[in-house]
C-alpha positions as CSV (number, residue, x, y, z in Angstrom):
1,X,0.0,0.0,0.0
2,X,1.2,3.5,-0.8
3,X,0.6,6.3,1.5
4,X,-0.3,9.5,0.1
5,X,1.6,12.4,2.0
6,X,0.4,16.1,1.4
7,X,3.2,18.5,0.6
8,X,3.5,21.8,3.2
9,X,4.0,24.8,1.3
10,X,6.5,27.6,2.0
11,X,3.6,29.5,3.7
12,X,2.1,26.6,5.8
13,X,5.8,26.1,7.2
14,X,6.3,29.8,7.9
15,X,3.4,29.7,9.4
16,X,3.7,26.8,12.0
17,X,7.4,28.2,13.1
18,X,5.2,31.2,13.8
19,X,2.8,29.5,15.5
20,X,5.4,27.8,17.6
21,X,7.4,30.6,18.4
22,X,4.0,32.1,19.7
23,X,2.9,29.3,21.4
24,X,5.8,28.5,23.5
25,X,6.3,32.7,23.8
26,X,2.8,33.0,25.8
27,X,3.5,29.3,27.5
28,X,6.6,31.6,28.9
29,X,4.6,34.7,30.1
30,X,2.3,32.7,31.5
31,X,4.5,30.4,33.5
32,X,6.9,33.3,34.5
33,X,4.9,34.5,37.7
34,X,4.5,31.3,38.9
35,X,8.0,30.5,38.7
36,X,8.8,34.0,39.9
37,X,6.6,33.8,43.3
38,X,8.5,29.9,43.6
39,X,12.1,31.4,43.6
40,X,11.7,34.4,45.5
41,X,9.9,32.5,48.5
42,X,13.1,30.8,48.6
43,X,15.1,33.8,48.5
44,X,16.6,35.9,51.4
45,X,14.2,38.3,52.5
46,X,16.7,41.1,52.8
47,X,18.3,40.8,49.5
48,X,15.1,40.3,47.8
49,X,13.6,43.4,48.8
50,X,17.1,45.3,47.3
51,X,16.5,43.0,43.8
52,X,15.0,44.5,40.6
53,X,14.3,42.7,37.3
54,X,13.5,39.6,36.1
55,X,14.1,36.1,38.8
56,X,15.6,33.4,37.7
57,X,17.2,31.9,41.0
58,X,17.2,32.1,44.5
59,X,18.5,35.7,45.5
60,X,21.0,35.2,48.8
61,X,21.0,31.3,48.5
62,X,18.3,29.0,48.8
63,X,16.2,29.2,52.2
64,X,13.1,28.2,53.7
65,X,12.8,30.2,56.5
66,X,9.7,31.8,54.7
67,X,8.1,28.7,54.7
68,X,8.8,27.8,58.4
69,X,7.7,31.0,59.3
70,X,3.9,30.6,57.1
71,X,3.1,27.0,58.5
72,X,3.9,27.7,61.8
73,X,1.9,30.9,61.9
74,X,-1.1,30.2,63.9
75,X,-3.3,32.8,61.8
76,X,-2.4,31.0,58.8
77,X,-3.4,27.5,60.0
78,X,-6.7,28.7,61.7
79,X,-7.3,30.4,58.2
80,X,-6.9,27.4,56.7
81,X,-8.7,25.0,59.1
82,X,-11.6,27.7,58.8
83,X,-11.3,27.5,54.7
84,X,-11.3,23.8,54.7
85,X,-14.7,24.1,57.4
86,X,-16.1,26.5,54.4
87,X,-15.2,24.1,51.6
88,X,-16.7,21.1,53.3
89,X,-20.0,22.4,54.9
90,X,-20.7,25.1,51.6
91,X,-19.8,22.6,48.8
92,X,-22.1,19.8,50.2
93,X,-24.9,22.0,50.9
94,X,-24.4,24.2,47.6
95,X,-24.3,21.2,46.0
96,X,-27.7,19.8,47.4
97,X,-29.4,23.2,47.4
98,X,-28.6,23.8,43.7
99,X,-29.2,20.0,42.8
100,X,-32.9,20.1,43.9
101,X,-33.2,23.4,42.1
102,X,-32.2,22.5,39.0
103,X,-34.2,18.5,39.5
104,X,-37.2,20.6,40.0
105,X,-36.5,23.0,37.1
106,X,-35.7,20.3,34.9
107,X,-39.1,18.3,35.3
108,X,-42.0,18.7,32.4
109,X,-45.3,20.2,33.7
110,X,-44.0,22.6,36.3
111,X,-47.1,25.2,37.4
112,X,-45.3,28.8,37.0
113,X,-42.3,26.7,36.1
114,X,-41.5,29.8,33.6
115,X,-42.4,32.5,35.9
116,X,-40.3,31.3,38.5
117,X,-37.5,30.7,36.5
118,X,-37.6,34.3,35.3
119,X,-37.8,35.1,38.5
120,X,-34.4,33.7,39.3
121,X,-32.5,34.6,36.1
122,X,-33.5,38.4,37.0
123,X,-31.6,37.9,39.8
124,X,-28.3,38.0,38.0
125,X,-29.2,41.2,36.5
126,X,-29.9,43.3,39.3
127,X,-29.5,43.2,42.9
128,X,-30.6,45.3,46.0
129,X,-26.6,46.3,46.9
130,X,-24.4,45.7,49.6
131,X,-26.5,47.9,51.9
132,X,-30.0,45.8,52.0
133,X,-28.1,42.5,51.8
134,X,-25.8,43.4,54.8
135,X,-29.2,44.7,57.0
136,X,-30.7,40.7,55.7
137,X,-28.1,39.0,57.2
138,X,-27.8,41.0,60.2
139,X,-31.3,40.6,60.9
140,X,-31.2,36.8,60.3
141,X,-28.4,37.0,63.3
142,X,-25.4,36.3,60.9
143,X,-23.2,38.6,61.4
144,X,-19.6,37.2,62.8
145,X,-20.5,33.6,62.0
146,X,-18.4,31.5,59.8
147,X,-22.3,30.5,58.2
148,X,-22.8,33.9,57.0
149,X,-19.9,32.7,54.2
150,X,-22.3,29.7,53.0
151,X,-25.9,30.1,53.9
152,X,-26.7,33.5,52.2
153,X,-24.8,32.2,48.8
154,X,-26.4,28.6,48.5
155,X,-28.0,28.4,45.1
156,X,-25.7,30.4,42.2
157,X,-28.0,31.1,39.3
158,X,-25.9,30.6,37.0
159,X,-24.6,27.0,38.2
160,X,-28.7,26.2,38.8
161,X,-29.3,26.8,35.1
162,X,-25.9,24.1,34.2
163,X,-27.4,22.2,36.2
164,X,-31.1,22.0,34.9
165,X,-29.9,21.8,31.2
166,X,-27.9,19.2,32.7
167,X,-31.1,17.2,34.3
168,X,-33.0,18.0,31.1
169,X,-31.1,16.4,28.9
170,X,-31.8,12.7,30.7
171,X,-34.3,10.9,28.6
172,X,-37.9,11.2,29.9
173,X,-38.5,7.1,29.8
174,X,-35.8,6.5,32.5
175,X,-37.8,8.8,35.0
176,X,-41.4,7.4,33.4
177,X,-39.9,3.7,33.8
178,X,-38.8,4.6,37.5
179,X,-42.2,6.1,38.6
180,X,-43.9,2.6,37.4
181,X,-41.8,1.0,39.3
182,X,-43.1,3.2,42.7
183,X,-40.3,5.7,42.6
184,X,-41.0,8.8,44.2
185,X,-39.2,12.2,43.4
186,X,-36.0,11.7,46.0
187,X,-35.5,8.3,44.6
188,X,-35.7,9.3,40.8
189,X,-32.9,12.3,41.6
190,X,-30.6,10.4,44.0
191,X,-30.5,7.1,42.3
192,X,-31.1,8.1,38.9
193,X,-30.6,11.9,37.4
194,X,-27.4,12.6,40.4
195,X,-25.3,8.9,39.1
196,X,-26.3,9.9,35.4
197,X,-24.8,13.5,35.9
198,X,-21.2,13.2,37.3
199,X,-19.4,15.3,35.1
200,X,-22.1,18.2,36.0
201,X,-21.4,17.5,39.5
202,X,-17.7,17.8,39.4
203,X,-17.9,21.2,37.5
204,X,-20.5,22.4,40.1
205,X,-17.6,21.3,42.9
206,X,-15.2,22.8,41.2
207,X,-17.3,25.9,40.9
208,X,-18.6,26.7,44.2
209,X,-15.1,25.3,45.5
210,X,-13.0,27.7,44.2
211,X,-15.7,30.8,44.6
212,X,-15.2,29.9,48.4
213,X,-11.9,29.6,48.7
214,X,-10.9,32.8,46.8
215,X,-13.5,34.8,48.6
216,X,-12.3,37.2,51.2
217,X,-14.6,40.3,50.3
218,X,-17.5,39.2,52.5
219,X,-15.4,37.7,54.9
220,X,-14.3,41.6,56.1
221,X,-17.5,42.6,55.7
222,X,-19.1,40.0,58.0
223,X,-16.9,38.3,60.3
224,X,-15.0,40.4,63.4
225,X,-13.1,38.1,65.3
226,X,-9.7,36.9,63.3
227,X,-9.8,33.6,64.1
228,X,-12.5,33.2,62.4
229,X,-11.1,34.4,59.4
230,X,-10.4,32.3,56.5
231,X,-7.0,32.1,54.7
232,X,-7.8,34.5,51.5
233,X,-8.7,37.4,54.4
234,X,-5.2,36.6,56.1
235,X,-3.3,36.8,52.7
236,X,-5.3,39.8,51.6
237,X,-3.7,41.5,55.1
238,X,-0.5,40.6,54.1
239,X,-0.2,41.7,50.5
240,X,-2.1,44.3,49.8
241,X,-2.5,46.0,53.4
242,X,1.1,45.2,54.0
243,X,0.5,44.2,57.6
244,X,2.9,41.7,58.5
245,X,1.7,42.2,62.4
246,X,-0.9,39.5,61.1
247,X,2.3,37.0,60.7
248,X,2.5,37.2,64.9
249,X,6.2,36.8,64.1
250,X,9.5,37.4,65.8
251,X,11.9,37.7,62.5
252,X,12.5,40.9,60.7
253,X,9.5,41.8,59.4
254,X,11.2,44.2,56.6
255,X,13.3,41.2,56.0
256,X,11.9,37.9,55.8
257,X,8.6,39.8,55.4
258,X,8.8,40.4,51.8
259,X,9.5,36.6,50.8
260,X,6.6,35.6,53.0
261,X,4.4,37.3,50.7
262,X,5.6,34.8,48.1
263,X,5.1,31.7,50.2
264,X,1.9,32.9,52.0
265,X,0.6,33.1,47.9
266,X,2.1,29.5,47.1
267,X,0.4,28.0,50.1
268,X,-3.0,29.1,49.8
269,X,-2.9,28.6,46.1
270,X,-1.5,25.0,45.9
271,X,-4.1,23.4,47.1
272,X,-6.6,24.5,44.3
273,X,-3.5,23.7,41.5
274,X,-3.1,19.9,42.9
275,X,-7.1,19.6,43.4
276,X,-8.2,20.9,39.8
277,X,-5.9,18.0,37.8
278,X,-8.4,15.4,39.0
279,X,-11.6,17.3,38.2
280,X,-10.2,18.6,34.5
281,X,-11.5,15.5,32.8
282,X,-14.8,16.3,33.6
283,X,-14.6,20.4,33.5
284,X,-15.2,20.6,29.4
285,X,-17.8,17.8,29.7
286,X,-19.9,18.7,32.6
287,X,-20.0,22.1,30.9
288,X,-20.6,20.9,27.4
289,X,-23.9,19.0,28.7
290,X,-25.0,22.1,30.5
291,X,-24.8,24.1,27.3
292,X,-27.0,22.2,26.0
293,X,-30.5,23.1,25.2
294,X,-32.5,20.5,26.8
């Protein structure tokens, strides 16, 4: 058998180099800051802050004393302890909120199904502000809870309406065939429409996941006691308001202070880099299916 090969052209060939040369330019840019934070949390603090330009190894010799000083910070493990008690209570419940929304959405027959649904995609169009929601929450006793992070933000519109398209598309004669067999609404979802949507799940985890553990705005707006604070609220102290008093550390703070920045960002944003790997295959799916009409 003879193969049949297509000859490139001059222009196709320019073209790919391009391409390449683009490619791995951008794969540089966008790996540089990453690689940047890495090397100057192992960097001497002192010399560091004296550096300009572009990183490329450890400034002062290689050190962890950064690193010794974030983990055994007790603000920084109490944020994360209180992150981790956010993850696991909201995700679950966000999950199971949303999932009954969208199961009840997603059924045929609905009275004011269309109304209501209006209803809720107005929501993410316009709000009442910052004002009437903080007044809510403070009237519903909130305020300075670690709950006032999950309860007020259980359903996302936007993840609800995945979700349904999601639940829509499962064919009809699954659920008719379950109902004939006596199955009543909770069994149909939980042993059903919730196995056949896994991919939807993991995007919704992924989702709600990373909006919690990002979050830090109404964290400062709620919460008043700092150990309740969760580990975005204790970085956002250290970078951007500079306050290294949050550190409750001995060392110089001018020196060692500046590569803590670096390691205090590496820490709390590992978790989410080793974490997302796992739930990839099912990101572009679980999406996919909730794009599609049902």
């Amino acid at each position: 058998m003879s193969a049949y090969y297509l000859k490139e052209s001059k222009g196709e060939k320019v073209f790919y180099i391009l391409n390449y040369i683009f490619l791995f330019v951008l794969s540089l840019t966008t790996l540089y800051p990453l690689y940047h934070v890495i090397i100057a949390s192992v960097s001497d603090g002192n010399k560091l802050i004296a550096h300009s330009g572009l990183l490329f190894k450890p400034v002062g010799g290689f050190t962890l004393e950064a690193y010794t000083a974030v983990l055994t910070n007790p603000n920084i493990l109490n944020g994360y302890l209180n992150t981790v008690f956010l993850l696991a209570v909201g995700i679950t419940l966000q999950v199971a909120m949303t999932a009954l929304g969208a199961y009840f959405f997603s059924r045929r027959n609905v009275l004011f199904k269309n109304v209501l649904m209006f209803l809720i995609v107005f929501t993410m169009f316009f709000e009442g502000g910052i004002v009437p929601f903080f007044l809510v929450c403070k009237d519903l006793s909130l305020i300075n809870k670690r709950m006032s992070l999950v309860l007020p933000f259980l359903v996302s519109a936007y993840n609800m309406i995945i979700m349904r398209t999601s639940f829509a598309s499962i064919p009809a004669s699954l659920e008719e065939s379950a109902k004939l067999d006596g199955a009543k609404h909770i069994d149909i979802l939980f042993k059903i429409v919730l196995p056949l949507s896994k991919a939807v799940i993991a995007v919704m985890i992924l989702y709600y996941g990373v909006g919690i553990w990002n979050s830090w705005f109404w964290a400062s707006v709620f919460l008043r006691d700092r150990e309740k604070y969760p580990l975005q609220l204790i970085l956002r102290e250290i970078l951007i308001a500079n306050d290294m008093s949050a550190m409750e550390t001995t060392v110089d703070d001018v020196g060692i202070g500046e590569s803590i920045k670096y390691a205090t960002i590496l820490v709390a944003t590992l978790p989410i880099l080793m974490v997302y790997p796992f739930l990839q295959r099912y990101f572009v799916k679980g999406v996919m299916i909730g794009a599609i009409k049902g």
